[in-house]
LUMZALUM-606270 format. One record per residue: x, y, z of N, C-alpha, C in turn; chain. Coordinates in steps of 0.2 Angstrom, whole numbers. Layout:
SITE   nc1   nc2   nc3  cac1  cac2  cac3   cc1   cc2   cc3 chain
SITE     X     Y     Z     X     Y     Z     X     Y     Z     A
...
//
This chain:
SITE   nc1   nc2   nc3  cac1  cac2  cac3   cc1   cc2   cc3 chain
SITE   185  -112   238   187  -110   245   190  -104   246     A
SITE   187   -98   250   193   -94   251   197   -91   256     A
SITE   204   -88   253   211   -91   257   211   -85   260     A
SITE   212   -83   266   214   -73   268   223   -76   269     A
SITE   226   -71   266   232   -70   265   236   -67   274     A
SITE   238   -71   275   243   -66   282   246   -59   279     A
SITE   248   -56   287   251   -50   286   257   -51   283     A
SITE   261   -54   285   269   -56   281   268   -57   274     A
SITE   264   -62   273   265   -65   266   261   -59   260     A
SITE   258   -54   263   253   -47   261   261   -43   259     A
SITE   265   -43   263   268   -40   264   275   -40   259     A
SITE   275   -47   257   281   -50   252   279   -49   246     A
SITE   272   -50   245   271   -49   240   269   -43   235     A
SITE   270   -39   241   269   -31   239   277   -30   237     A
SITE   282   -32   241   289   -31   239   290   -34   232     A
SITE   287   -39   229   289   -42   223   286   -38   218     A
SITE   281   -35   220   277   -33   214   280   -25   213     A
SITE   281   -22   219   284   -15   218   293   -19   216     A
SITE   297   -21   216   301   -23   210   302   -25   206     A
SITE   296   -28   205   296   -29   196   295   -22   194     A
SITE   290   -19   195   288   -10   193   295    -9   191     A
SITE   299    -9   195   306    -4   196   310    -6   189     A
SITE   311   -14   189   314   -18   185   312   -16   180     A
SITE   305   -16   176   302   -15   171   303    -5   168     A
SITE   301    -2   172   306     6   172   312     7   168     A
SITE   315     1   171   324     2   170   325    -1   162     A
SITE   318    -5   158   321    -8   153   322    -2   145     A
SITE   325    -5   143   325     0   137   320     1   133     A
SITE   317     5   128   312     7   124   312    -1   120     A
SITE   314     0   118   313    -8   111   313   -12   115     A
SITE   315   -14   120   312   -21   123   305   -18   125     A
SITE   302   -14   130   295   -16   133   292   -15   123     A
SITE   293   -10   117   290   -11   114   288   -19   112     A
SITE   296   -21   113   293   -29   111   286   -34   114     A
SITE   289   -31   120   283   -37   125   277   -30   124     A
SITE   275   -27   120   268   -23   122   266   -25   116     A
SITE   270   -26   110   268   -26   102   261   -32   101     A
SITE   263   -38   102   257   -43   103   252   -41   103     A
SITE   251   -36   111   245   -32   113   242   -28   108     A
SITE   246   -25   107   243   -16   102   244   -19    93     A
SITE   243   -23    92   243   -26    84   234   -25    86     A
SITE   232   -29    88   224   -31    87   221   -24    90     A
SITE   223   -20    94   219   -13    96   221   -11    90     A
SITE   225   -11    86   226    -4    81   224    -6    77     A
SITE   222   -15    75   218   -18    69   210   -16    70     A
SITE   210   -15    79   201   -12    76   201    -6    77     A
SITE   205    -2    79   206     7    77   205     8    69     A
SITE   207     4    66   208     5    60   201     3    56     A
SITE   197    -4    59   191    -4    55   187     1    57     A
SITE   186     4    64   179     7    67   182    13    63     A
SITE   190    15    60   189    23    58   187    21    49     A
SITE   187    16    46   185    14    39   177    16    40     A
SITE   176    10    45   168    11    46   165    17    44     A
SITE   168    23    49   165    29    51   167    30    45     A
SITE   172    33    43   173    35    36   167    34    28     A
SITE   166    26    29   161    25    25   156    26    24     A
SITE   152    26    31   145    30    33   145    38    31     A
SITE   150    39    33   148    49    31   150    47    23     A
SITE   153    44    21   154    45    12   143    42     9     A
SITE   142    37    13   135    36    13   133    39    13     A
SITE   130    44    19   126    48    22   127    55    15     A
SITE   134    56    14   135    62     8   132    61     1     A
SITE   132    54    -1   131    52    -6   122    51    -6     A
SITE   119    49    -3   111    49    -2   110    53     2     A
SITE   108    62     1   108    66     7   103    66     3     A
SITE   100    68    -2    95    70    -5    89    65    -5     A
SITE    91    60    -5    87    52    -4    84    54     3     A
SITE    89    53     6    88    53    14    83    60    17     A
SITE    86    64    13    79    71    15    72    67    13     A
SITE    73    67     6    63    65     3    62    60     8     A
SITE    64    53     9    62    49    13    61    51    20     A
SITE    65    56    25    62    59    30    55    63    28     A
SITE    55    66    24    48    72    21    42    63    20     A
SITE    43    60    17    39    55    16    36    53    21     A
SITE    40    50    26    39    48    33    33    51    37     A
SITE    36    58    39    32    64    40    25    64    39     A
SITE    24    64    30    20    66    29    15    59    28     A
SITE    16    51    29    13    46    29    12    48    36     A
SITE    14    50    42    12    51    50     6    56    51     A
SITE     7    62    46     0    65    46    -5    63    44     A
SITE    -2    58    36    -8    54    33   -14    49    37     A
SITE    -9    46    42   -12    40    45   -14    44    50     A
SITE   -13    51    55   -17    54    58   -23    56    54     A
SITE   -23    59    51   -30    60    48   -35    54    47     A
SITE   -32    50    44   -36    43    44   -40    39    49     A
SITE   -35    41    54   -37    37    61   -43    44    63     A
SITE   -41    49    62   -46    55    64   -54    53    60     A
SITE   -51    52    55   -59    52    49   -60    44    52     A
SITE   -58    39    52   -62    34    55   -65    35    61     A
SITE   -62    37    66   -65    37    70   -71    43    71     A
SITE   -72    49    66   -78    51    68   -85    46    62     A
SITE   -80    43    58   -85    38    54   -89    35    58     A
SITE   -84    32    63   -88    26    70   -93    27    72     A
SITE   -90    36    75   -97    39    80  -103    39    75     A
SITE  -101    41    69  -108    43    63  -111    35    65     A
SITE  -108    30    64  -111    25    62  -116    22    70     A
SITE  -111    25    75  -114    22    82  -123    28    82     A
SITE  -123    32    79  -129    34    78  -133    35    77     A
SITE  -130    31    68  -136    26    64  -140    22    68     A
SITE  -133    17    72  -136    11    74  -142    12    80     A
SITE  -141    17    81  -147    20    87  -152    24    84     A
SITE  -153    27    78  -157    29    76  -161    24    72     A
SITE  -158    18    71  -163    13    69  -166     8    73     A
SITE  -162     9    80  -170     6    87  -175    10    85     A
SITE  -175    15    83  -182    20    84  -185    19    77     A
SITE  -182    15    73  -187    15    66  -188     6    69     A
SITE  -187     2    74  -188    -3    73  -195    -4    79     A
SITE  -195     1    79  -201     1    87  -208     3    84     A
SITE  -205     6    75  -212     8    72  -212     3    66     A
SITE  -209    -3    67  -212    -9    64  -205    -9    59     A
SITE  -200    -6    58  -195    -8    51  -188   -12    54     A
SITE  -187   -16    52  -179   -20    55  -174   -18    51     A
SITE  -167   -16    54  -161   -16    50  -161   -18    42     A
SITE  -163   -13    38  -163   -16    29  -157   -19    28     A
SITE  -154   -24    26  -145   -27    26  -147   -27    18     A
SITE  -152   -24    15  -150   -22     5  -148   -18     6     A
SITE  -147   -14     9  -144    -7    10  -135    -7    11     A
SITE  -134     1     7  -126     2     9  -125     5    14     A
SITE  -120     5    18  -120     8    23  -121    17    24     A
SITE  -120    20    18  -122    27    15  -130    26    17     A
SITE  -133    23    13  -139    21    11  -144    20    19     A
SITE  -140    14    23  -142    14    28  -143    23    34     A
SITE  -136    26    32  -137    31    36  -144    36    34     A
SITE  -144    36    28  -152    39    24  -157    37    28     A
SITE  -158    31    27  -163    26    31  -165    28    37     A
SITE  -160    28    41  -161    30    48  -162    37    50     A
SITE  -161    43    46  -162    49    45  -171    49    47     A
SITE  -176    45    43  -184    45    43  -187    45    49     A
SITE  -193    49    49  -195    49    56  -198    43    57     A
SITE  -203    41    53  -208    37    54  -210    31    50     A
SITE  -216    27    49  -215    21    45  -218    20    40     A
SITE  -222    26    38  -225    27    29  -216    30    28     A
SITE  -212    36    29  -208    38    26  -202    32    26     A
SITE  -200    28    30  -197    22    27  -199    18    23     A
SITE  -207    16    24  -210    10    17  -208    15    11     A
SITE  -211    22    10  -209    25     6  -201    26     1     A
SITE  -198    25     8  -189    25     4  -188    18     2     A
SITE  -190    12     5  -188     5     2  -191     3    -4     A
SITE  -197     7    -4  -204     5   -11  -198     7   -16     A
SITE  -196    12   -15  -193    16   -21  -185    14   -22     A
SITE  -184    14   -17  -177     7   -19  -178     2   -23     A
SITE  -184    -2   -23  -187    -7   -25  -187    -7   -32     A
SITE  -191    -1   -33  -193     1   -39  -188     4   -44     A
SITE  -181     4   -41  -178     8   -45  -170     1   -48     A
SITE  -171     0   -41  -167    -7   -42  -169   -15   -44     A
SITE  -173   -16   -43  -176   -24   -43  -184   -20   -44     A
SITE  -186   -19   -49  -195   -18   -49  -197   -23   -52     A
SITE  -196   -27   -51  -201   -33   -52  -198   -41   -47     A
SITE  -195   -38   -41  -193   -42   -37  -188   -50   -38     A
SITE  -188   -49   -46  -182   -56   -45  -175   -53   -45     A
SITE  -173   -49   -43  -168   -51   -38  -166   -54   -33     A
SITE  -171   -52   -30  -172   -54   -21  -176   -61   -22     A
SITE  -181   -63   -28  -182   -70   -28  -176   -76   -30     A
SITE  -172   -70   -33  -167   -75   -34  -162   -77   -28     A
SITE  -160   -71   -25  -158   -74   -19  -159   -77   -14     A
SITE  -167   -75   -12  -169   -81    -7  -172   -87    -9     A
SITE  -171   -90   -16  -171   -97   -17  -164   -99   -16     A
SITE  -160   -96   -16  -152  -101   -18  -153  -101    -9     A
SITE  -154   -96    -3  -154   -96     2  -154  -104     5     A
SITE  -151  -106     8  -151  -112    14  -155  -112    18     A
SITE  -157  -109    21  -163  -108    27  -169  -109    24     A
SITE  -169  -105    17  -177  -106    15  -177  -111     8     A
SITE  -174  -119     9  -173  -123     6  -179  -126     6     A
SITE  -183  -126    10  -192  -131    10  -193  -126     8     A
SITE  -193  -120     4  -200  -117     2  -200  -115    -7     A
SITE  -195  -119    -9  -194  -118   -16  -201  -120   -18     A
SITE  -207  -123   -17  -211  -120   -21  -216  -116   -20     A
SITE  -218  -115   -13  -224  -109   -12  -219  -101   -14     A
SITE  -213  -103   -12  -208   -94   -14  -209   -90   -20     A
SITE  -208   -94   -27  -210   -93   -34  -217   -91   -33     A
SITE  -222   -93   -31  -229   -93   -29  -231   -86   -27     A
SITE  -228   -84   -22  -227   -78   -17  -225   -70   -22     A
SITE  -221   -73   -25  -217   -67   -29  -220   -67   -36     A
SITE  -226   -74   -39  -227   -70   -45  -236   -66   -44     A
SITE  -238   -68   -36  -245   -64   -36  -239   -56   -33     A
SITE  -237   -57   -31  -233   -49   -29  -232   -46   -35     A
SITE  -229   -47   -40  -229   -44   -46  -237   -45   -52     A
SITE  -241   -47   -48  -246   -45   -49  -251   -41   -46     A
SITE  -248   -39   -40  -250   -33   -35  -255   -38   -33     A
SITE  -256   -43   -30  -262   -48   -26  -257   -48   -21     A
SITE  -254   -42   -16  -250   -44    -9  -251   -47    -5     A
SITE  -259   -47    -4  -261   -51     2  -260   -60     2     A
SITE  -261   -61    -4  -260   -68    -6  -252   -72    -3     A
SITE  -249   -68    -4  -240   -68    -3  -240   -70     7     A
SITE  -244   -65     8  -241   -61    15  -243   -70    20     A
SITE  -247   -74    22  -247   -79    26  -240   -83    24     A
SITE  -240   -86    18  -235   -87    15  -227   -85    17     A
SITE  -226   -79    18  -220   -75    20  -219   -76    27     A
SITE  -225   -73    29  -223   -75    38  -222   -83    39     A
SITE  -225   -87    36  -222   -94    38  -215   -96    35     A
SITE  -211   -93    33  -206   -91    33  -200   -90    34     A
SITE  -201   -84    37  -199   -79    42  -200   -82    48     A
SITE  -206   -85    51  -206   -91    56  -200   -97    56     A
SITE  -199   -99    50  -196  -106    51  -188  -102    51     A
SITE  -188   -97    47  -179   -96    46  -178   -93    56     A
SITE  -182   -90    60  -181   -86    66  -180   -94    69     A
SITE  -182   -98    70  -184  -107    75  -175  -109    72     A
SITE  -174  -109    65  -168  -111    63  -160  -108    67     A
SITE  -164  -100    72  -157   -99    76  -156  -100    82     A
SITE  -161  -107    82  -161  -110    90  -155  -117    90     A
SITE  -150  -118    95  -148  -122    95  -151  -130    94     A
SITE  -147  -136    92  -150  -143    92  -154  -146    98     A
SITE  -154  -143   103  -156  -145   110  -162  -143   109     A
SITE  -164  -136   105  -171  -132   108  -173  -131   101     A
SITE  -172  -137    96  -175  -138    88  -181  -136    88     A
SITE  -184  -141    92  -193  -141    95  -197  -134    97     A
SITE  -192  -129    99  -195  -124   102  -198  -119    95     A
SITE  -205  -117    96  -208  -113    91  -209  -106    92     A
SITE  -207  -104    98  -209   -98   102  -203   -92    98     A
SITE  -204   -91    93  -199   -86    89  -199   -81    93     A
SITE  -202   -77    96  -201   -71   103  -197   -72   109     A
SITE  -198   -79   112  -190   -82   114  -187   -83   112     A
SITE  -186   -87   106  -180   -85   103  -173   -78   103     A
SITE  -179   -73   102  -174   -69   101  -175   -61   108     A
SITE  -177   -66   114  -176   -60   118  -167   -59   119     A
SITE  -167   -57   127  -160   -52   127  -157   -58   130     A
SITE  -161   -61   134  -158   -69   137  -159   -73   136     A
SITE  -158   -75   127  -158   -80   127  -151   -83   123     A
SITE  -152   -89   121  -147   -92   118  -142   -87   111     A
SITE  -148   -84   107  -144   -82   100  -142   -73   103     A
SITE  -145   -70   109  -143   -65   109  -135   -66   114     A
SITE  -135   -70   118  -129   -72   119  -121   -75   115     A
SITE  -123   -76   110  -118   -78   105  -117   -71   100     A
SITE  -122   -67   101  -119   -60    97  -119   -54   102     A
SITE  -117   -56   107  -117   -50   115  -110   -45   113     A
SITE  -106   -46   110  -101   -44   110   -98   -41   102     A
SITE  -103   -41    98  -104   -40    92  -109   -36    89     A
SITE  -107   -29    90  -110   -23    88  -116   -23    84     A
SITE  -113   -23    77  -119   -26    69  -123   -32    73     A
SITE  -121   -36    72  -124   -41    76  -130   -41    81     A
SITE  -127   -38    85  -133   -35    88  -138   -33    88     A
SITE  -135   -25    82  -138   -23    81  -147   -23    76     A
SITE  -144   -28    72  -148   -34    69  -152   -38    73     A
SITE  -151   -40    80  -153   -45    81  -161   -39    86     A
SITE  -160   -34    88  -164   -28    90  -169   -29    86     A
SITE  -166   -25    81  -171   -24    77  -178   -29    75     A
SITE  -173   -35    76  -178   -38    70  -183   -43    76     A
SITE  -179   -44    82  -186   -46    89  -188   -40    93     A
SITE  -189   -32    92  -193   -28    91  -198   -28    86     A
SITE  -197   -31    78  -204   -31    76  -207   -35    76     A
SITE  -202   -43    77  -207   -50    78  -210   -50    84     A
SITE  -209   -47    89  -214   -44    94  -218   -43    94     A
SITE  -217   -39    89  -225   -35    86  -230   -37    83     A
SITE  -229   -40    76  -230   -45    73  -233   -52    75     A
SITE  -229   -56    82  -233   -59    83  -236   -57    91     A
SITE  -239   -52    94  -242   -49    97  -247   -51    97     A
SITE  -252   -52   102  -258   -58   104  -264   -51   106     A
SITE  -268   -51   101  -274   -43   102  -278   -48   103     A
SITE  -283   -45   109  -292   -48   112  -292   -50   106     A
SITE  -300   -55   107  -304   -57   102  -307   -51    97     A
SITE  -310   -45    99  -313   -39    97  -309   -36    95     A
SITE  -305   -38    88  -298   -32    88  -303   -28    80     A
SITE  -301   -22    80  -303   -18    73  -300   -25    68     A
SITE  -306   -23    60  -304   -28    57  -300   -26    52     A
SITE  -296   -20    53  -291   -16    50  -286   -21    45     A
SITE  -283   -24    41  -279   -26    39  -274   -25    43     A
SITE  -268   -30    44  -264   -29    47  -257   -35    49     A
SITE  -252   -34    50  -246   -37    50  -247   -42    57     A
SITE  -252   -46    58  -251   -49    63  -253   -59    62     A
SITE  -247   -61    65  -247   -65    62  -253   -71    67     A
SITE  -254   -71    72  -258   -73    77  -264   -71    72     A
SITE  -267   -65    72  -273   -63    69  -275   -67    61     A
SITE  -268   -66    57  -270   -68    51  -270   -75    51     A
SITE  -268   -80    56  -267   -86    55  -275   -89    58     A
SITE  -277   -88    64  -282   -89    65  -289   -86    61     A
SITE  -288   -82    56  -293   -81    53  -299   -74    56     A
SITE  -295   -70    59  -298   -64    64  -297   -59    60     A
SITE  -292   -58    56  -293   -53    49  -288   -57    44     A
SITE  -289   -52    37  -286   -53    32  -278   -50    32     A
SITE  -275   -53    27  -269   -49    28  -268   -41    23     A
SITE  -266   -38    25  -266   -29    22  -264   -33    15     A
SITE  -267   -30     8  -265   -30     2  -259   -22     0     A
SITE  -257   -22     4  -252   -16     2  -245   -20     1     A
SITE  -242   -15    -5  -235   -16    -7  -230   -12    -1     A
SITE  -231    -8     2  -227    -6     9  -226   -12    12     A
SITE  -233   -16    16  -231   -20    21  -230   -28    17     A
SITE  -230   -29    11  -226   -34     8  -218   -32     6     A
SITE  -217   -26     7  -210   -26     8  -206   -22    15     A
SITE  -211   -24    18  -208   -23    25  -208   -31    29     A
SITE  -212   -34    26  -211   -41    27  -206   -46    25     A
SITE  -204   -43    19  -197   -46    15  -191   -40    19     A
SITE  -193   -36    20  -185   -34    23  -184   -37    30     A
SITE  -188   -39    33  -189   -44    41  -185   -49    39     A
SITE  -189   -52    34  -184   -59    32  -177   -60    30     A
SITE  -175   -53    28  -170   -52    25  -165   -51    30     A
SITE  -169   -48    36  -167   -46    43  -163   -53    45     A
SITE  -169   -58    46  -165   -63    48  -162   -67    46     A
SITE  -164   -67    40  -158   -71    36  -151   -68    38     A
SITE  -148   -64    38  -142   -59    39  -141   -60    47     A
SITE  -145   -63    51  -142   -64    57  -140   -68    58     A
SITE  -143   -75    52  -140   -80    52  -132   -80    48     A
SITE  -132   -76    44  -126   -74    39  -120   -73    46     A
SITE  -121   -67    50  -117   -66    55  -116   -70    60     A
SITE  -122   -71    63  -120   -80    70  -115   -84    66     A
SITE  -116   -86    61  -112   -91    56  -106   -87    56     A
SITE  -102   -81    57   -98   -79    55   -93   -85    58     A
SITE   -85   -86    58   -81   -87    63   -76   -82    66     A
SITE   -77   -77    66   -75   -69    72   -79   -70    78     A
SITE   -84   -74    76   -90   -71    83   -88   -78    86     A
SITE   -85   -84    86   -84   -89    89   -77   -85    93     A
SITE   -73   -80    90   -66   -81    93   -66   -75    96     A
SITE   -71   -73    97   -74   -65   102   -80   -65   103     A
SITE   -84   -71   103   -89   -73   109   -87   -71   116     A
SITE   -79   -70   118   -83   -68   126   -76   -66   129     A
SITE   -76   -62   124   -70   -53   125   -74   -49   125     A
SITE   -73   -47   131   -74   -36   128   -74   -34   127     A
SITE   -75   -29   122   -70   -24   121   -74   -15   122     A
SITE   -67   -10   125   -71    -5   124   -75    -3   121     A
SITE   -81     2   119   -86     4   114   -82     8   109     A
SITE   -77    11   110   -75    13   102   -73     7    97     A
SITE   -70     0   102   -67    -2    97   -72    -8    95     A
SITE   -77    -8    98   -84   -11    97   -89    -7    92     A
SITE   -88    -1    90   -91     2    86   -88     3    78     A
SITE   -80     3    80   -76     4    74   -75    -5    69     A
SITE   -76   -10    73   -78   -15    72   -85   -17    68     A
SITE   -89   -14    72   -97   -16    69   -95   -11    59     A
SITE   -92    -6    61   -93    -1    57   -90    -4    49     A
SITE   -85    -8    49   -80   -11    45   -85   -17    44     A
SITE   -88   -22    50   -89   -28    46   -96   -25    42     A
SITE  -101   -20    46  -107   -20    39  -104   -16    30     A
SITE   -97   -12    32   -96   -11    26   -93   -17    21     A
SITE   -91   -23    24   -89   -26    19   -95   -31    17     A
SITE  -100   -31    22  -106   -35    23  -112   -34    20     A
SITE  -112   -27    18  -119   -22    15  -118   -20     9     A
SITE  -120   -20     3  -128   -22     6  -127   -32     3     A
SITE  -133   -34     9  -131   -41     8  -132   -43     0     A
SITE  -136   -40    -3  -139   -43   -12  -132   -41   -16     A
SITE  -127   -38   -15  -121   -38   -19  -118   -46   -20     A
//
């Protein structure tokens, strides 16, 4: 509750307080010391720690000056360091955001993201103009690393996806190392058919239509929208199966060739070449690696964030380097 004070009693109590003033004036020096001592004990006990303090800090600061320069200079020159770093990553990114466009244009002339390749390697790759000079650079990869292809049979037997085909697989790979490619080639597209159907959800098990699968709206390009590599993978490889399974008139040239409509109904033979049996294995390999990254769990907890394109490409750029080449 508050009390307002009348003017009399304003007035007394000014007379009391200017008395005591007057009273207090007139005492001698040793008594006010007395009644102040109380007070000025504890102010002078912290005068005295804050001047210890201060005193001990500059004896510090004296004693580690030379310490304390180098670790400034240190500081310094790890803030340059990590500028430069962040500067060289990020034109890494752009390089990388380049590749990854320069390899839409090799997959429109039939070749899918190689995921045996190192990201170096990859940039090579993407550098060719067209699709002898690619078959050209992977034959020779082939040749120089795995020439007799059990590597790559060894990994895609231990492969999950391709578990129903442990016996026609061995079968595949010892006429290819007999140079009978065509033999291999029906065999491989049914394959590459069944691992593309395995990135359909349990609802749409049934569905066969691999080219649905993997348009821009469907189910698996929606689960990797937000995932640069990923995507970039996912392009490539339903640009070739596109093509690959492409539906030509009755009257098509009886040219050999990559088509899986034409080689299954019996309308041509499959191409006996060592290019397009290893462009059929790098398809495969293509998807396999889609299913490596779908399967990630980063893409379950950034399915459906944004993010700017720098930090979508410096992202893509980090996961295929720890990612590539997949046969390590």
């Amino acid at each position: 509750m508050n009390m307002k004070l009348g003017p009399e009693l304003r007035q007394e109590m000014k007379a009391f307080i200017d008395a005591e003033m007057r009273k207090a004036a007139l005492l001698p020096p040793d008594e006010i010391r007395a009644i102040l001592e109380p007070w000025m004990a504890p102010l002078r006990q912290t005068f005295d720690f804050v001047q210890q303090l201060q005193q001990s800090w500059i004896s510090w600061i004296e004693q580690n000056r030379e310490q304390l320069a180098a670790f400034n200079k240190l500081v310094q020159q790890a803030a340059l360091a990590a500028g430069e770093v962040f500067s060289a990553t990020d034109i890494a990114s752009q390089s990388f955001a380049i590749t990854l466009a320069r390899l839409e244009r090799l997959a429109a002339r039939g070749w899918t993201l190689p995921t045996q390749l190192s990201v170096a390697e990859l940039h090579d790759f993407a550098q060719l103009e067209d699709s002898e000079a690619a078959a050209d650079f992977l034959v020779k990869k082939f040749e120089e690393l795995d020439p007799e292809f059990s590597q790559m049979e060894a990994r895609l037997l231990s492969d999950s996806q391709l578990k129903e085909f442990s016996t026609i697989l061995p079968q595949c790979f010892r006429s290819i190392r007999r140079e009978d490619y065509a033999i291999s080639i029906p065999s491989l597209m049914a394959m590459l058919e069944s691992v593309i159907q395995r990135l359909n959800p349990p609802d749409l098990a049934a569905n066969t239509n691999v080219v649905k699968t993997l348009t821009q709206d469907g189910t698996v390009a929606k689960k990797a929208q937000y995932d640069l590599f990923c995507t970039a993978i996912l392009f490539s490889l339903a640009t070739v199966v596109n093509e690959i399974w492409k539906h030509y008139p009755l009257h098509i040239p009886g040219t050999p060739m990559l088509s899986r409509p034409a080689i299954q109904h019996g309308r041509i033979e499959p191409p006996n070449s060592k290019g397009e049996v290893v462009r059929l294995l790098n398809t495969l390999e293509t998807a396999l690696a889609l299913h490596d990254q779908l399967g990630q769990s980063r893409l379950s907890t950034r399915r459906n964030k944004k993010t700017d394109s720098r930090e979508q490409v410096l992202l893509a750029m980090l996961t295929a380097t720890f990612y590539l080449p997949r046969s390590k």
